[in-house]
C-alpha positions in Angstrom: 54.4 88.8 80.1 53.7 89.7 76.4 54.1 93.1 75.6 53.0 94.8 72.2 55.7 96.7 69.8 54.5 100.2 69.4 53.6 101.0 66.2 55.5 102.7 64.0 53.8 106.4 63.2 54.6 107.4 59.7 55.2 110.9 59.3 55.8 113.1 56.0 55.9 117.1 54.6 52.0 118.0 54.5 50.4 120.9 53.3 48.6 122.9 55.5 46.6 126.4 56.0 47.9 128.9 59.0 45.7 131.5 60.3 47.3 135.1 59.8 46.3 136.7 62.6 48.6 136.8 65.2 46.3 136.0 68.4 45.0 133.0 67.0 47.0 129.8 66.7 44.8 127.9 64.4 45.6 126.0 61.4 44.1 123.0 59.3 45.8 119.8 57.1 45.1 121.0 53.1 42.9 117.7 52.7 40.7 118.4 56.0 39.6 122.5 54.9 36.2 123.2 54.9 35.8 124.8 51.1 37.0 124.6 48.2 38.0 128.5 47.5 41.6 128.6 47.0 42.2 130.4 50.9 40.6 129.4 53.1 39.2 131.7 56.3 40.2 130.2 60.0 37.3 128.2 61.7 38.0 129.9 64.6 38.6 133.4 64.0 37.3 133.8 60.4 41.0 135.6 59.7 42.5 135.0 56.2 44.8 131.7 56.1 48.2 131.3 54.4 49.7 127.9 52.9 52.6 126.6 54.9 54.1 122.7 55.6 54.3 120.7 58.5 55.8 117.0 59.4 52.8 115.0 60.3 51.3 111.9 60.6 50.0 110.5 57.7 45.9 110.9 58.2 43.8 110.0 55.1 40.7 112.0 54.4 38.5 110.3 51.5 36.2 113.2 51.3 35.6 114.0 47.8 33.9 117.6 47.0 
């Protein structure tokens, strides 16, 4: 029986927004946020965001404001 090697998932540092309130646990990839105003608000509690890193897997967004 032939079985398929996993793929390799490619990972590196990514920047990301982190919501500042402390009840919510949402945050977004730098490349995927909604606006272009330098902070961002939370799309799910409207809260102020703060810049941060995270190891990821490499996602490419395209979208060009």
């Amino acid at each position: 029986m032939y079985r398929k090697k996993p793929e390799e998932i490619i990972t590196e540092e990514t920047k990301v927004w982190i919501c500042t309130s402390d009840s919510c646990k949402g945050w977004v990839r730098d490349n995927f946020k909604s606006s272009e105003s330098e902070i961002p608000v939370c799309p799910l509690c409207k809260s102020e965001m703060k810049s941060s890193t995270k190891e990821l897997e490499v996602i490419n967004n395209h979208k060009k404001y």
